[in-house]
N, C-alpha and C positions, 0 to 999 in steps of 0.2 A: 146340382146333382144331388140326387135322396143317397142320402148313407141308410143303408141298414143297421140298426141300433138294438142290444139286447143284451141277455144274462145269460149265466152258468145257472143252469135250474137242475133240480131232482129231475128224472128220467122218466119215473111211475105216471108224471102227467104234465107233458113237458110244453100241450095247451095252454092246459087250464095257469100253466105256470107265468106264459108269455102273456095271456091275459092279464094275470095280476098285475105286472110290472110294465105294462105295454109294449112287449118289446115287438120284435121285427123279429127276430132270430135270436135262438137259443142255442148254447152251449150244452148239451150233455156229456157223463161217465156212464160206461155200459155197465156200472158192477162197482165195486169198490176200488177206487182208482189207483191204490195200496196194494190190492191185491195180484198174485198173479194167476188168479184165476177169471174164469170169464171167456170172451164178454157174454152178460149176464141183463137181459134188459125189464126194467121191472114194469113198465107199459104193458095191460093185461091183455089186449090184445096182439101183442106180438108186433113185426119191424115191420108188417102189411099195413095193419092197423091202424101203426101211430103215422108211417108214412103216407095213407090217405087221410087223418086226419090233420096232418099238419097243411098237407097241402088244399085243403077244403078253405083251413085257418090263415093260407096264404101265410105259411112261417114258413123260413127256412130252419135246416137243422145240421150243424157241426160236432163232430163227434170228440171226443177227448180221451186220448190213448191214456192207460193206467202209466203213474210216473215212474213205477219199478221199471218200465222198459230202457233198457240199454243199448241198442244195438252196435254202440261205440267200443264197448269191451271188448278187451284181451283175452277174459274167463267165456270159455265155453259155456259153463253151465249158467251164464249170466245170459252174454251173446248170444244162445240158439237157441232158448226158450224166446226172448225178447224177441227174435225174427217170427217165428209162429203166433205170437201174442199179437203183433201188430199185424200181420196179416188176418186171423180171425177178428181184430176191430173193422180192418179196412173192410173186410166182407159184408160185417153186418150193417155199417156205414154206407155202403151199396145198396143192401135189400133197406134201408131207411130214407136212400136218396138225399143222403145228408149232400154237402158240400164238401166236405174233405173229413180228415182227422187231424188232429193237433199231437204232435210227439216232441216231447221234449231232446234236445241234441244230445246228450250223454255226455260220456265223459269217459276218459285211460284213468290211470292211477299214476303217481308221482315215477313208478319206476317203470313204467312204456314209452317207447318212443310217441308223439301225437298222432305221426305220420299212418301208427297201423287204427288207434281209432276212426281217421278219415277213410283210409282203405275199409275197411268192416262198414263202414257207412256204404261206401260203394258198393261190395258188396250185397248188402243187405237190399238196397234201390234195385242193382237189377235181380235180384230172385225175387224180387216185390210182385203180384199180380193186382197192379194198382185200379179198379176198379172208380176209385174216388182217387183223389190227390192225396197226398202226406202234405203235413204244414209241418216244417220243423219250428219251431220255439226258444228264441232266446233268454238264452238261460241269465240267472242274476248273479250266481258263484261258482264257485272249481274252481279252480286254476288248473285244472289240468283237462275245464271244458269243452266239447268241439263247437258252444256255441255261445259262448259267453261275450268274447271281443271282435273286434269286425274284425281285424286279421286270422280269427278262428273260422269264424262265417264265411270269409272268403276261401281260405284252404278250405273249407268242406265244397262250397260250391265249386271249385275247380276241380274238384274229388267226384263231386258224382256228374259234374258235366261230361265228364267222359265216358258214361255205361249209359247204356239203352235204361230208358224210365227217367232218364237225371231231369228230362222237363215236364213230368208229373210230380215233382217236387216243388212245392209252396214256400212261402216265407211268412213264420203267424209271429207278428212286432208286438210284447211284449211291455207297455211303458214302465211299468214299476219294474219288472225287471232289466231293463234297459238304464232305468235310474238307478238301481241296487252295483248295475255294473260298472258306472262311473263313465256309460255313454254319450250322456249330453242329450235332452231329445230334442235339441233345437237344431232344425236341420236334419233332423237324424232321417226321417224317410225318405231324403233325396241321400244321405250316405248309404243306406240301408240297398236304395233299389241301384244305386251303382254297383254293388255286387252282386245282389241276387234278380236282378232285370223284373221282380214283382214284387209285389206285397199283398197278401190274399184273405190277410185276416189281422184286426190289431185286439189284442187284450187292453183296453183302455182301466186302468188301476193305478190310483197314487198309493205313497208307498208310507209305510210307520218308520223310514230311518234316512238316514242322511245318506247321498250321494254318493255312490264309493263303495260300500263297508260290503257286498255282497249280499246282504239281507235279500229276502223276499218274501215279507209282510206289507199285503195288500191294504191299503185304505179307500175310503170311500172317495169321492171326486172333490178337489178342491178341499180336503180336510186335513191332507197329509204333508210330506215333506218334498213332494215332486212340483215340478213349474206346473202349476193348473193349466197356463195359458196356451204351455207348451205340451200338454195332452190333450188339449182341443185341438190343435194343430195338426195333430201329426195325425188323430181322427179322419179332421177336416180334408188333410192334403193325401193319403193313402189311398185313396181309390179304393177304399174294400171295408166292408163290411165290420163293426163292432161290436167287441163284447166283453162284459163289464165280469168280474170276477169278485166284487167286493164283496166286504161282511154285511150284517145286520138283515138278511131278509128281504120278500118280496118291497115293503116299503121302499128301504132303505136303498135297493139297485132299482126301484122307480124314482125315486130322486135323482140317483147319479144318472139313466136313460134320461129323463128331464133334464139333468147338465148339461148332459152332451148336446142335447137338440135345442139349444138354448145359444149354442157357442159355434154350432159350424153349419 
């Protein structure tokens, strides 16, 4: 089976970007992904545009929600901006014909019950007009994450299996954060698809810290402190598409796509 293989590139030219690094598929942010403003897409022809130019270039394209989104919050003024925020990505992720969007799982605060994070999650999936899929994203710290431990992931998935939308909800597997959480990734995508019956996208990224500590400092392929052999793996055995989020540049993520396709 062909994996698709690829990077997080700038948006402005998200071609010419897959070119450099050969990838298969790219990651893009509409806008500053810090920001809550947007989405904001710097491709000069517009999401027409780049989505007949990607599809000429035979690329796919996955979107990457801004990481201020919450939708896990107890705070309103966090919570109901964050549901409007991901909804105008999921739109323009539509008119791009991306694949889905990647959002990261949120998180309560130490003095919320977990239970109403889940629920706000719920919430959120059905007022969703999910046009493309949501990939939720596990996360590498919190302790007070909805998406950090599989006992977290699993309360979330029994959380939104019950509202209309809950099966346009993805699962985007994470290896350095997965290693940052003290998951184990060996194995981990058959524990992974026992709770969320998919896996629709993995961030393939070793990590700058040791196993455990919550960190999420990305490293290149085989450079860092995560099982090499064990992020080929979980690549190889996912059934879905990768993409690489490391430092140093187009080079640098044509090297680690060259790892990949070298090991599965």
């Amino acid at each position: 089976m062909s994996v698709l293989i690829g990077a997080h590139v700038d948006e402005e030219d998200p071609v010419g970007e897959a070119a450099a690094r050969g990838a298969d598929i790219v990651q893009i942010s509409l806008g500053d992904p810090r920001s809550w403003k947007g989405p904001v897409l710097a491709h000069g022809g517009g999401p027409q545009a780049l989505r007949r130019a990607a599809a000429d270039a035979g690329l796919a394209l996955v979107v990457h929600a801004p990481f201020v989104i919450n939708v896990a919050s107890t705070n309103n003024r966090i919570r109901v901006p964050s549901r409007r925020l991901l909804q105008k990505h999921v739109d323009m992720a539509a008119e791009l014909g991306a694949l889905g969007v990647v959002v990261h799982g949120g998180h309560v605060t130490a003095e919320d019950d977990p239970g109403a994070g889940y629920e706000n999650w719920a919430k959120a999936v059905a007022g969703l007009d999910a046009a493309v899929p949501i990939l939720i994203e596990n996360t590498a710290g919190g302790r007070h994450a909805m998406a950090r431990r599989l006992e977290s992931i699993d309360r979330l998935w029994t959380a939104l299996a019950a509202v209309d939308g809950g099966d346009r909800v993805g699962f985007c597997l994470d290896t350095c954060h997965a290693h940052g959480a003290g998951l184990g990734l060996d194995g981990l995508v058959d524990r992974v698809r026992a709770i969320t019956g998919r896996i629709d996208l993995v961030h393939a990224n070793d990590s700058r810290d040791e196993p455990g500590t919550g960190a999420d400092r990305h490293a290149n392929l085989g450079r860092g402190l995560a099982d090499a052999g064990a992020i080929a793996h979980v690549v190889a055995t996912a059934g879905a598409p990768a993409v690489v989020e490391t430092p140093g540049g187009p080079e640098a993520q044509a090297a680690d796509i060259a790892w990949l396709r070298e090991r599965i």
